[in-house]
Residue, then its C-alpha position, 0 to 999 in steps of 0.5 A: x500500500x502507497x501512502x503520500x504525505x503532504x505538509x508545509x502548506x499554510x496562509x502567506x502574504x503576497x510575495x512570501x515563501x512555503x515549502x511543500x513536503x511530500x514523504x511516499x511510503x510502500x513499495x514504488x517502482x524506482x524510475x517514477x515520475x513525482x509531482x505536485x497538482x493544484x485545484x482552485x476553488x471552480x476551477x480543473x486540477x492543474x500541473x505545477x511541476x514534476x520531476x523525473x527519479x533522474x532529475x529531470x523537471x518541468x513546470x507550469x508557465x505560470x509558476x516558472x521562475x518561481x517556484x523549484x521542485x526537487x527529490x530525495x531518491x533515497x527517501x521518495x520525497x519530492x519538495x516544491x519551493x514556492x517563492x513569490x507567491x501571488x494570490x492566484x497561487x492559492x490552491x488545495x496542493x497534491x502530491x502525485x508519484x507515477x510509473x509505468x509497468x505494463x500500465x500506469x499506475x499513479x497515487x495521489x496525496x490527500x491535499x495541502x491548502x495553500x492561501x496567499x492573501x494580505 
């Protein structure tokens, strides 16, 4: 059974900082891809940001330059440095692993709230 937990989120004032934290536990294939998704309030869960268990990265244009996601193989955690934080940032924050054997198999943390408002 894969577990992700999520922590880190929280309320921060326009152009703050947060730090997401995602710990996976179970068994998971090695070569995976994890990632953090967001849901505003009415709107479509979105991408942020992956990584690749090689360290490749790729991010959402709107978060470019702002925010950094990384990984700790070793553990299976992945983290997202978030900096500059806008209001339209505001969002339920998840934690997404993925691999492919024979057929995806994908798991999802349970959400982190994150607020930007003054």
């Amino acid at each position: 059974q894969v577990q992700l937990v999520e922590s880190g989120g929280g309320l921060v004032q326009p152009g703050g900082s947060l730090r997401l934290s995602c710990a996976a536990s179970g068994s998971i294939f090695r070569n995976n891809v994890m990632g953090w998704y967001r849901q505003a309030p009415g709107k479509q869960r979105e991408l942020v940001a992956t990584i690749r268990s090689g360290g490749d990265t790729d991010y959402a244009d709107s978060v470019k330059g702002r925010f950094t996601i990384s990984r700790v193989n070793a553990n299976n955690t992945v983290y997202l440095q978030m900096n500059s934080l806008k209001p339209e940032d505001t969002a339920v924050y998840y934690c997404n692993v993925y691999y492919t054997m024979f057929r995806r198999v994908e798991y999802w943390g349970q959400g982190t709230q994150v607020t930007v408002s003054s």
